[in-house]
C-alpha positions in Angstrom: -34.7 -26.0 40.0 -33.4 -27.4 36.9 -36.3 -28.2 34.5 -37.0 -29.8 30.8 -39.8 -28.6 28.2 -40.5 -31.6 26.1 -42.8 -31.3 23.0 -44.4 -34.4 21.8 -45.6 -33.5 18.3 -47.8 -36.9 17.3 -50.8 -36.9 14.2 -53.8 -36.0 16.5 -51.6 -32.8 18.2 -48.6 -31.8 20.3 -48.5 -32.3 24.2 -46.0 -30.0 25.9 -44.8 -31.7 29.6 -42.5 -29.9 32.1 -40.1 -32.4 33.2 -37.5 -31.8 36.0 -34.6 -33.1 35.9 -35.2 -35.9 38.7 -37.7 -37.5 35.6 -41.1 -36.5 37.4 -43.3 -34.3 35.6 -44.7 -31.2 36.4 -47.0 -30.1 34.1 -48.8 -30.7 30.5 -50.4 -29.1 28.0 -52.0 -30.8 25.0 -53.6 -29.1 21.5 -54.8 -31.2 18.9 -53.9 -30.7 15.3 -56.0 -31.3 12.3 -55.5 -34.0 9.7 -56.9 -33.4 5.7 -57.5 -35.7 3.3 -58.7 -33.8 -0.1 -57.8 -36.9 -2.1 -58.0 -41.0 -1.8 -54.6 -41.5 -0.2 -54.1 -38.3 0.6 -53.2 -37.2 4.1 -51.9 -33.7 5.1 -51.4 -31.2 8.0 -50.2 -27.5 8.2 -47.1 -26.8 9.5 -48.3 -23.9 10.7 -51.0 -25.7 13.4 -47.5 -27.3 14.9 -46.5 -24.0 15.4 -49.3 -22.6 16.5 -50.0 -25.5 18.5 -45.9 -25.0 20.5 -47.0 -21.1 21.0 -50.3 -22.0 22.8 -49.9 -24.9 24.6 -46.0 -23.6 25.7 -48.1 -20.6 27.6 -50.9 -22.4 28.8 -48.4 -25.3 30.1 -46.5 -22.1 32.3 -50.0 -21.2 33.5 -51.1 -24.3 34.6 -48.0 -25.7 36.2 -46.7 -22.7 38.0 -43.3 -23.0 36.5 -41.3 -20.2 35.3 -39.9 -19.8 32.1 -36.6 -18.7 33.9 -36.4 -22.6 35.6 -36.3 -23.9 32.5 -33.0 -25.0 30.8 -33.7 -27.1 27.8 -36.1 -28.1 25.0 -36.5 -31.0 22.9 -39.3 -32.5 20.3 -40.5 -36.0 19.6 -41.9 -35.8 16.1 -43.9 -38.2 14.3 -41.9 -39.4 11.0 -42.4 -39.5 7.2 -42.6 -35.6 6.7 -41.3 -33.8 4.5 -41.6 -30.1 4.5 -40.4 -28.0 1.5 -38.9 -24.5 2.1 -37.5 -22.1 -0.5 -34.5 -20.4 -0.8 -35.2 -17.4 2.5 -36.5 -20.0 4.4 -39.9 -19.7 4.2 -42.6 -22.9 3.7 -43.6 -23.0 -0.1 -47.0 -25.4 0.5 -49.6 -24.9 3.5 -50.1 -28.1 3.4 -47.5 -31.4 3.9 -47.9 -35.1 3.9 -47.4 -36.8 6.5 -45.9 -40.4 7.2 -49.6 -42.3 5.8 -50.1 -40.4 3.2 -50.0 -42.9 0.3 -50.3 -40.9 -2.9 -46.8 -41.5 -4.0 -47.5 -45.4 -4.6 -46.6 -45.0 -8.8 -42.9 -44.3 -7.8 -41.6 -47.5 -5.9 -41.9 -48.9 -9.6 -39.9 -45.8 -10.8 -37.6 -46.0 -8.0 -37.0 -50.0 -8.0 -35.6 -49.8 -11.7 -32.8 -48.7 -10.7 -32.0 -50.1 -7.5 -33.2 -53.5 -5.8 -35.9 -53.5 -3.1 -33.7 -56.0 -1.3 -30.8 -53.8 -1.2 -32.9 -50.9 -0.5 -34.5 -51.8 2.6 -31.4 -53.8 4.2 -29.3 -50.7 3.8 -32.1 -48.5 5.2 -34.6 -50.6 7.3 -37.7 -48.9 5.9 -40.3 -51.8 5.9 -43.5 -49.6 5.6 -44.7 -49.4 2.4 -42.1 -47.8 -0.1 -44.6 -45.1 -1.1 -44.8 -43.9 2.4 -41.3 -42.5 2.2 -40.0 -38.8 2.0 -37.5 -39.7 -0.8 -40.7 -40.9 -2.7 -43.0 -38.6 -1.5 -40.4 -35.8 -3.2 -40.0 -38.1 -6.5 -43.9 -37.2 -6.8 -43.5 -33.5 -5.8 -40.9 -33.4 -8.8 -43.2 -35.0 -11.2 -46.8 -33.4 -9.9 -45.6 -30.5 -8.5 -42.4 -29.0 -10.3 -42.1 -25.6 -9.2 -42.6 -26.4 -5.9 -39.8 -28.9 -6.4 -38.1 -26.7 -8.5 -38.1 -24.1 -5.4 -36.9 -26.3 -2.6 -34.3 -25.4 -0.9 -34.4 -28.0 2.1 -37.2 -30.3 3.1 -37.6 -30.8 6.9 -39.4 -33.2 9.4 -42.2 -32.7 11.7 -40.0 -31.6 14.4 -37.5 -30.3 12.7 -39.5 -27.6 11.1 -40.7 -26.7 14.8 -37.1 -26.4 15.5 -36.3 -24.2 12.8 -39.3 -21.7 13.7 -37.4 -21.9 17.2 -34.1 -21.4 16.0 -33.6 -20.6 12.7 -31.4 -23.6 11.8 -32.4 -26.2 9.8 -30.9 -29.8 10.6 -32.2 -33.2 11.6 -31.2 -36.1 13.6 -30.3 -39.7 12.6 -33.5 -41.1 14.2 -35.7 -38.9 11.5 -33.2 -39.1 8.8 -33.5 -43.4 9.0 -37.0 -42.5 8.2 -36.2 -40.7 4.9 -36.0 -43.8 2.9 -32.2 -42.7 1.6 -29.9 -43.1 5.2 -27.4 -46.0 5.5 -28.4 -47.5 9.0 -25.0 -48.9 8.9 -22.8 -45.5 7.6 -25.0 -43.6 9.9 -25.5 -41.1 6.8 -26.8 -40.4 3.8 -26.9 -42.8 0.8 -25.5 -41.5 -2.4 -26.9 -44.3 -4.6 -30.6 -43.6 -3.4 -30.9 -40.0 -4.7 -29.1 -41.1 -7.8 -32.1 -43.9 -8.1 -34.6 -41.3 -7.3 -33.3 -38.6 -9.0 -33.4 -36.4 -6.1 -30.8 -33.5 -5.4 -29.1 -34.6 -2.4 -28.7 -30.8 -1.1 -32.3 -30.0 -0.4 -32.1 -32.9 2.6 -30.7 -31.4 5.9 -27.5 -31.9 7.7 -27.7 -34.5 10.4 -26.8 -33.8 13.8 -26.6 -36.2 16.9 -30.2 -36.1 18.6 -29.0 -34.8 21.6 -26.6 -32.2 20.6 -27.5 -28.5 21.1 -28.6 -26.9 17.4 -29.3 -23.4 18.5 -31.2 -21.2 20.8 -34.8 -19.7 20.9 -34.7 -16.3 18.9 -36.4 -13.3 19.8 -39.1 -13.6 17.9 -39.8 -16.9 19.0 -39.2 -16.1 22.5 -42.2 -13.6 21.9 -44.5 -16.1 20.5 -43.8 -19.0 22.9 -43.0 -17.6 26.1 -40.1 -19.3 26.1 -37.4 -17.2 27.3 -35.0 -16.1 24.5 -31.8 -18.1 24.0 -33.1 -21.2 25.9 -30.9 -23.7 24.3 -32.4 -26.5 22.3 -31.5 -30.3 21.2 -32.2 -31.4 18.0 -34.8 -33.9 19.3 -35.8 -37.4 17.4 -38.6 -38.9 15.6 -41.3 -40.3 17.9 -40.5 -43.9 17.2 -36.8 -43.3 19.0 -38.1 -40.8 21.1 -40.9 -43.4 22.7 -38.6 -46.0 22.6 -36.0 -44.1 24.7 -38.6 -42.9 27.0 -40.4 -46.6 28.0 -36.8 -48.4 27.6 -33.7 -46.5 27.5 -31.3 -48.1 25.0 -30.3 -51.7 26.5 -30.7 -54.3 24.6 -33.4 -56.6 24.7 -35.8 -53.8 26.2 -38.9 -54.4 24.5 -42.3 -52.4 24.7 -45.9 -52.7 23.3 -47.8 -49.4 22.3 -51.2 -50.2 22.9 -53.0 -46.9 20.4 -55.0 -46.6 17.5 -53.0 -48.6 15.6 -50.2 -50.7 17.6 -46.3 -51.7 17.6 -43.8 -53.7 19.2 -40.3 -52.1 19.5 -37.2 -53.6 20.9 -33.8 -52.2 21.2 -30.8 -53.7 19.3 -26.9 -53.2 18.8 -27.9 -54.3 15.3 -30.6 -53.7 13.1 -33.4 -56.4 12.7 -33.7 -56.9 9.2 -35.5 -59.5 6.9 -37.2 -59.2 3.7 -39.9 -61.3 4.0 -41.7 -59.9 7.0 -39.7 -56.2 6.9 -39.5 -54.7 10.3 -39.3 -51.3 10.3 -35.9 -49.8 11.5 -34.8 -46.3 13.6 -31.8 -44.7 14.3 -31.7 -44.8 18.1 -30.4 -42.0 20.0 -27.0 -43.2 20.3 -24.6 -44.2 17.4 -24.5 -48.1 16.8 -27.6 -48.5 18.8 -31.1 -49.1 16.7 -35.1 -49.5 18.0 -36.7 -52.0 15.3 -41.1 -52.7 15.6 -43.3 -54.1 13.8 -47.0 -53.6 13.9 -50.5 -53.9 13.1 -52.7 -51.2 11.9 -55.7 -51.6 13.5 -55.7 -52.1 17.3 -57.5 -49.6 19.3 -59.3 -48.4 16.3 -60.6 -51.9 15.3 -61.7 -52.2 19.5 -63.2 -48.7 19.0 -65.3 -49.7 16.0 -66.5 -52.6 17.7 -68.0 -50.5 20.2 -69.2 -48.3 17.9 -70.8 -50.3 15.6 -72.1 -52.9 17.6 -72.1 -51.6 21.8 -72.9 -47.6 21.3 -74.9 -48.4 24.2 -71.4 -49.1 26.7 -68.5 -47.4 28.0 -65.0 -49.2 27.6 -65.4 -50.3 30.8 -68.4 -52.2 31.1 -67.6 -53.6 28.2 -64.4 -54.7 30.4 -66.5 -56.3 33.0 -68.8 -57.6 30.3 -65.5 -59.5 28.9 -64.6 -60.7 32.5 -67.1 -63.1 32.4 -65.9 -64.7 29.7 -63.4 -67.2 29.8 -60.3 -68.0 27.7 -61.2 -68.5 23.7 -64.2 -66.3 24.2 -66.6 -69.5 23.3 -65.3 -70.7 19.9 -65.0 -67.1 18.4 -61.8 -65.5 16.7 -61.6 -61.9 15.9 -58.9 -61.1 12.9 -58.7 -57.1 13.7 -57.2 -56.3 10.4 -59.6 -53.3 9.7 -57.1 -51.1 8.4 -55.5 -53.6 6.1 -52.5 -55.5 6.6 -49.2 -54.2 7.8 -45.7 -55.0 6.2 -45.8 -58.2 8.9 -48.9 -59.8 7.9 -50.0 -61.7 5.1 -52.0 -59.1 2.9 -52.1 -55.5 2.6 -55.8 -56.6 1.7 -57.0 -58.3 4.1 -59.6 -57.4 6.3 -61.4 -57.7 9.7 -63.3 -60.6 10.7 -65.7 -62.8 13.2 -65.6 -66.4 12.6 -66.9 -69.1 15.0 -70.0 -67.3 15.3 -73.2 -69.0 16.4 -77.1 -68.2 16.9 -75.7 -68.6 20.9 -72.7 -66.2 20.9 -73.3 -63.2 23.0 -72.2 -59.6 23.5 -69.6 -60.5 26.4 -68.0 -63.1 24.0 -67.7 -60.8 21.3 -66.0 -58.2 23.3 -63.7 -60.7 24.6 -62.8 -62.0 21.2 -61.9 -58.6 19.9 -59.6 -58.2 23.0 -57.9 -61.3 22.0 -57.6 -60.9 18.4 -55.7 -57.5 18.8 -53.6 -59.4 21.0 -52.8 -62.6 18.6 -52.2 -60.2 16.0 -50.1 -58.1 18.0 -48.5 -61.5 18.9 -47.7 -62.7 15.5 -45.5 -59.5 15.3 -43.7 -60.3 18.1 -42.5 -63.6 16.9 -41.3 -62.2 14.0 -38.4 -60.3 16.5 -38.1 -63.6 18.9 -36.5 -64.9 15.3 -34.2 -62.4 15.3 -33.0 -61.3 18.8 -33.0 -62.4 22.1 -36.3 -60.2 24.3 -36.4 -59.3 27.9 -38.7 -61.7 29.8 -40.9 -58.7 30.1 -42.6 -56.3 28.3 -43.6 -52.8 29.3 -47.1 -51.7 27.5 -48.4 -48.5 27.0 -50.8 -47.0 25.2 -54.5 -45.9 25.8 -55.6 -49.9 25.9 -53.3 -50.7 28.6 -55.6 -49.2 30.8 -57.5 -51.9 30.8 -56.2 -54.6 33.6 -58.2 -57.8 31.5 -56.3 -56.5 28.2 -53.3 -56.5 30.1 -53.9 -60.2 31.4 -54.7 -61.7 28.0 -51.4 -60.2 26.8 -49.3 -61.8 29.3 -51.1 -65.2 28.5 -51.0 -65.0 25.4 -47.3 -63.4 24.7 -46.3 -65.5 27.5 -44.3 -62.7 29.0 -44.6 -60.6 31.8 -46.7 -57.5 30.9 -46.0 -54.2 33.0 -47.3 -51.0 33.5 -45.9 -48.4 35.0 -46.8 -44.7 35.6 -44.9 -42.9 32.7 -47.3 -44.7 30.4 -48.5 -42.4 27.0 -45.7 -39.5 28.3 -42.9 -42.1 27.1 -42.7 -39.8 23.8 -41.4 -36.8 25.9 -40.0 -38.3 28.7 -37.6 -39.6 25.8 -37.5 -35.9 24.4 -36.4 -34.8 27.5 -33.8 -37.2 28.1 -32.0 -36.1 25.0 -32.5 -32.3 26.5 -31.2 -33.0 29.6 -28.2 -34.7 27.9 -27.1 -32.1 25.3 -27.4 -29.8 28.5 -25.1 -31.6 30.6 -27.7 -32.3 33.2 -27.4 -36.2 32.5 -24.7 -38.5 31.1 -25.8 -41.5 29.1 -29.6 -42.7 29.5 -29.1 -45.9 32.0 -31.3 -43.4 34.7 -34.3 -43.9 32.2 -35.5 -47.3 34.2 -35.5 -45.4 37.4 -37.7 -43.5 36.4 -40.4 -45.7 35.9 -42.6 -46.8 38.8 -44.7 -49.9 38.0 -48.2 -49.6 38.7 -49.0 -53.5 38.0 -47.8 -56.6 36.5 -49.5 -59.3 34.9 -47.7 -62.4 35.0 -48.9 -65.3 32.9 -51.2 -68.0 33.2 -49.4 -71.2 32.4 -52.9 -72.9 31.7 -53.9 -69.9 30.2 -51.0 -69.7 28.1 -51.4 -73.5 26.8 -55.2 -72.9 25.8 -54.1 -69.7 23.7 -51.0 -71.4 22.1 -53.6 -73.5 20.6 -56.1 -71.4 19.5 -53.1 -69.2 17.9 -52.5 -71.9 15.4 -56.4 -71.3 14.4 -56.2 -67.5 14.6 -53.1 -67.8 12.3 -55.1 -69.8 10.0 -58.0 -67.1 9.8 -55.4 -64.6 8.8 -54.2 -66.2 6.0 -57.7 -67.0 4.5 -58.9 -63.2 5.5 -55.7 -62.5 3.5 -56.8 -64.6 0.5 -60.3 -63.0 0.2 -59.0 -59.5 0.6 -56.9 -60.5 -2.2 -59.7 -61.3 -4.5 -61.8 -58.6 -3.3 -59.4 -56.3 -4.5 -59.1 -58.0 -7.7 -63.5 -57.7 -8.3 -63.3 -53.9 -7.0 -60.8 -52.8 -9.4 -63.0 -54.9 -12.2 -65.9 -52.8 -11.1 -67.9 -55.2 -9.5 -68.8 -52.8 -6.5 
């Protein structure tokens, strides 16, 4: 039997699946990684856990599934985005540590950066709407300035994945998918941007060559072999960032194919012949995994986290799910209370990068059940102002797929399809979207598949939600107020900022 190892290399660790080639899986393996954070915007991880993590959860994945390394004919990672990884001149990792796509600490270079070239023109060439400072091309404008010899002693820097796939290999490329997320790749040439590292001031040569995500960049060395377990010269695709790669996996590449990811934090991704770009509200733009195709999301930054907090903070007492049937006896507009869930700040799509989370409606009356509800509906309204921001721009399915942790619950489900006013459908492929796209770009540079139309085939729906229309008309309504609460929570984040940097707290 013809089988797939897919690596799904996210910020809380990598899950290994065995896929075969019929789309079904046959085994997983997960390992967590650590996150650091020595400094106030710092955020880092070791390259060395992601290998460590491959090595381990590769053999325990053969253990538990019963597979055999022999059945296997492919490999492929999904890697989460942002990262750049400095190697020297033998090809060996100059820091332990890396940042990865949140870490913040480069935010004094946009200013350095946007001297010389618009923002405009920037981020309509390259569709990078998270903040600037998140970017590798900035993110190495502060290595050369903070830390010159190890910018002085780069070589290459690499992604996530694409440093897993050199420890596989011994090559070191990328893809276009991770490459859009450099902050210097012409969505539009489908390459590199001269003008950007002139801007920055960043030697073009230490970026890698790109290579099409599912062509075949090498095979599994000996030494490799030995650490993994996978057998030596399995051949291996150059994979994607985990945006594309999720996107593949719940969607394929058709256009109009939408999806909501229903985590920690939350996006909504459709697919698109063209990129969906605008200034104002700056959705966020990938490479897809064929040439002339692109995924664009926006997002929020606090969704399951801000619904976790709320539990914790206020409901230690109950599980998720009796806070689900606390919430069912609730109905629509959760008795006069709106929840803004901006916990984490503002996204690129919202009105602040200050704002902040809150209740308003609240009364001596309002009870636990109307609380939970109003967080569940708050995630969603948010969730729901990003998606008109891509109904401006290009025509949606009339359904969306969701997946995600939260779209476990069937009520969260329900108050998305009333409130998006969409069909809302689950099926069983669910949080392995990330590898099943991994392994459709395996499967592909193997010659096991042609093309990615099979992708939908492989998805069995385990419910729909269809909306409410009365339902639908009450929360069109209370929208407009929800809206209103995230401008003013957007206005006194402002000037909160504005009395902490005076010293007032």
């Amino acid at each position: 039997m013809n089988s797939l190892i897919a690596y799904d290399l996210g910020t809380g660790g990598i899950k290994a699946s065995i896929i075969g080639e019929g789309g079904n899986i046959l085994g997983e393996s997960f390992l967590s990684c650590k996150t650091y954070y020595p400094h106030d915007k710092w955020c880092e991880q070791r390259p060395a856990d992601w290998w460590k993590a491959v090595c381990m959860s590769t053999r325990e994945l053969f253990e538990k599934s019963g597979v055999r390394p022999s059945e296997i004919i492919c490999a492929a990672l999904s890697g989460h985005s942002l990262v750049t990884a400095p190697m020297d001149k033998d090809g060996n990792l100059i820091t332990e540590s890396v940042p990865i796509w949140c870490d913040m600490r480069a935010d004094d270079m946009p200013d350095i950066f946007f001297k010389n070239v618009s923002y405009e023109d920037w981020y309509n060439i390259t569709g990078n709407g998270d903040p600037a400072e998140c970017y590798s091309i900035m993110k190495l404008m502060w290595m050369r300035k903070h830390l010159p010899d190890v910018y002085r002693n780069t070589r290459k820097v690499l992604g996530s994945k694409d440093f897993v796939n050199y420890m596989l290999t011994g090559r070191m490329c990328t893809d276009p998918s991770y490459a859009s997320g450099f902050g210097v790749f012409n969505l539009e040439a489908w390459n590199y941007e001269p003008n950007f590292f002139a801007a920055a001031g960043i030697d073009p040569a230490i970026f890698p060559e790109i290579a099409p995500s599912d062509e075949l960049i090498g095979r599994v060395t000996k030494d490799a072999a030995a650490q993994t377990g996978l057998p030596e010269g399995l051949p291996v695709a150059c994979g994607g960032v985990d945006n594309m790669c999720m996107a593949l996996g719940a969607v394929g590449v058709e256009d109009g194919k939408a999806y909501t990811s229903l985590g920690s934090s939350s996006w909504i991704a459709v697919n698109s012949r063209k990129p969906i770009l605008d200034v104002k509200t700056r959705p966020f733009v990938f490479a897809h995994a064929q040439r002339g195709r692109y995924t664009s999301a926006v997002s929020i930054f606090s969704a399951g986290n801000s619904y976790r907090w709320v539990r914790d903070t206020m409901f230690p007492d109950l599980s998720f799910e009796e806070m689900d049937a606390l919430a069912e006896s609730v109905p629509v507009g959760s008795g006069g209370i709106i929840f803004n869930p901006s916990l984490a700040g503002g996204s690129a799509q919202e009105p602040s990068p200050n704002m902040r989370g809150a209740f308003i409606g609240l009364s001596l009356g309002s009870t636990r059940a109307q609380l939970i509800r109003a967080s569940m509906e708050g995630i969603a309204m948010a969730l729901n102002a990003a998606l008109d921001i891509l109904k401006l721009h290009t025509g949606l399915d009339k359904a969306m797929l969701i997946c995600g942790g939260g779209s476990k619950s069937a009520l969260w489900r329900r108050i998305f399809a009333d409130i998006y006013g969409m069909d809302i459908v689950k099926t069983n492929v669910d949080q392995g979207a990330a590898a099943l796209g991994a392994a459709a770009l395996a499967a592909n540079a193997a010659g096991l598949w042609k093309g990615y139309g099979m992708i939908g085939s492989f998805h069995k729906p385990l419910s729909i939600e269809k909306p409410v229309r009365e339902n639908v008309e009450k929360y069109q309504r209370l929208f407009q107020v929800f809206e209103n609460l995230a401008g003013f929570a957007a206005g006194v984040g402002d000037e909160m900022n504005r009395l902490q940097k005076q010293g007032v707290w």
